[in-house]
N, C-alpha and C positions, 0 to 999 in steps of 0.2 A: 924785825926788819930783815936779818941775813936768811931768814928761814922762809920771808914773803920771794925774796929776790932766788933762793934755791928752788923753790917751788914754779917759778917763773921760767928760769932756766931749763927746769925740767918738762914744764909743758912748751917747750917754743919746739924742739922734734916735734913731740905731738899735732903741736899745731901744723906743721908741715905735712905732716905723714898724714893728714887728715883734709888738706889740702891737696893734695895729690888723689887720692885717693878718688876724692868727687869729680877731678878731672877724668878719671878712670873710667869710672862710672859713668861720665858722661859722654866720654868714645864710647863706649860699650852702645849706650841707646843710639848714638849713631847709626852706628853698622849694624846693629839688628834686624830694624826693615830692610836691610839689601839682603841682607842670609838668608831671609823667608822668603824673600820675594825670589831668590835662588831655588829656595826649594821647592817652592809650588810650580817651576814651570817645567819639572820634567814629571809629567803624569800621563803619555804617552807609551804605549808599549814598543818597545826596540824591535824593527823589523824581524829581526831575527827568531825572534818568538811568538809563537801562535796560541792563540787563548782556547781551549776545550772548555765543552758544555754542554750537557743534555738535560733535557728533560724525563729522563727517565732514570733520574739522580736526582737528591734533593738536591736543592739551591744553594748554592756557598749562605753561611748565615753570617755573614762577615764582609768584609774587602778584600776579598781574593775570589779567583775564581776553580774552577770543580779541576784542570788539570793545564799544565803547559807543555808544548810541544817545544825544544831544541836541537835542533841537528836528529841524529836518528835516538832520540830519546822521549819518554816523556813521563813528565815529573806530576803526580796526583798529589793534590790535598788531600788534606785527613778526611776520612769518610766515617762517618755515626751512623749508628742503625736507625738512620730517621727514614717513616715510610714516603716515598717521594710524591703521595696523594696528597696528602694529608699535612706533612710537614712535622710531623710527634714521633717522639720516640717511638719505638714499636714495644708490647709488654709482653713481657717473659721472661724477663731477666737479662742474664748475661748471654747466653746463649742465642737467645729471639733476637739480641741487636749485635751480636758477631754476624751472624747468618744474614740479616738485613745490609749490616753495613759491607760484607763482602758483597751480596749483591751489587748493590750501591757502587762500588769499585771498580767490577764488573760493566757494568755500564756504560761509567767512564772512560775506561779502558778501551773500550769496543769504539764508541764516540771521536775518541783519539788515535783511532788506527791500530790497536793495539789487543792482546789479549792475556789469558792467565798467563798462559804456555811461555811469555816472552819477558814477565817480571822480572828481572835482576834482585830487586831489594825490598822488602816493606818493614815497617817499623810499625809496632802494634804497642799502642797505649792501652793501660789495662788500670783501674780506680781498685782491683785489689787484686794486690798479683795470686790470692787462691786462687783466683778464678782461672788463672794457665793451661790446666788442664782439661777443665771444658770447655776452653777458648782454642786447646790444641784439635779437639774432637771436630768443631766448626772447620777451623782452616784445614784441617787436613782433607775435608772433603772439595776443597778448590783445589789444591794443593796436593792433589795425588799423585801424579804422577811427575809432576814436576817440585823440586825445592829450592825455591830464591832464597838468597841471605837473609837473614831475620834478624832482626831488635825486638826484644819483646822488654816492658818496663812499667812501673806503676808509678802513679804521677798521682798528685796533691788530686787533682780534681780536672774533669774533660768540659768540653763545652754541652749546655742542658743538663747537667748532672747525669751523662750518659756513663754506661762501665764498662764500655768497649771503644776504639777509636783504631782504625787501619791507616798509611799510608802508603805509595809504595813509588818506584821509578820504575821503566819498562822499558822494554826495546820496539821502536818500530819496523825493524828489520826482520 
């Protein structure tokens, strides 16, 4: 009997702490329709930013769009050497889809006021970083006479199982 009533004793916390708890739980589903219903109503673009896009680029393959314009800057998505006919990767390797997707860049750039001569910065995704130095061969022919800040890195995997990925900011000044 003194071991039913110590057992007793010992779940009566429990029993609170487990009442409490579903009270918790149950603010929680309260306020969750109002969080969401928060977050879906800013999908809007902020004046201040202007959406770029051409067609002479492939098509964002996502929810983003090919570049954004801010103040005197403008900020490109990642570009793949996908051909912008077609929408496929282009074949020949690592090389056939640097040279595409700098094209590609290119493009955009131009679309958004802007050109090589004015890049600041790009960041180059690479699926194995051997490939650097025939990746450097690529860009240095955009890249000749001018040299923006670079990131170069090799990452788990691109989007398409592509082995090249550009992005860059630029000046429109």
């Amino acid at each position: 009997m003194l071991s039913l009533l110590r057992s007793q004793q010992t779940l009566r916390p429990l029993l609170a702490i487990t009442q409490r708890s579903t009270t918790l739980r149950t603010t929680t589903k309260t306020v969750s329709p109002l969080l969401q219903t928060q977050r879906t109503m800013s999908s809007t673009t902020h004046p201040s930013l202007t959406l770029v896009s051409t067609a002479n680029a492939p098509a964002a393959v996502g929810p983003y769009t090919q570049a954004v314009k801010l103040g005197d800057l403008l900020f490109l998505s990642g570009s793949l050497g996908l051909d912008p006919a077609v929408g496929k990767l282009v074949e020949g390797g690592v090389e056939a889809q640097a040279e595409q997707a700098l094209k590609n860049m290119k493009a955009v750039l131009e679309a958004g006021g802007s050109e090589l001569g004015k890049v600041v910065k790009t960041t180059v995704f690479l699926a194995d970083m051997d490939h650097f130095v025939a990746v450097n061969g690529v860009y240095s022919k955009y890249f000749d006479g001018h040299k923006p800040a670079r990131s170069a890195v090799q990452v788990a995997r691109l989007p398409l199982n592509a082995l090249f990925e550009i992005e860059c900011i630029a000046s429109l000044k």
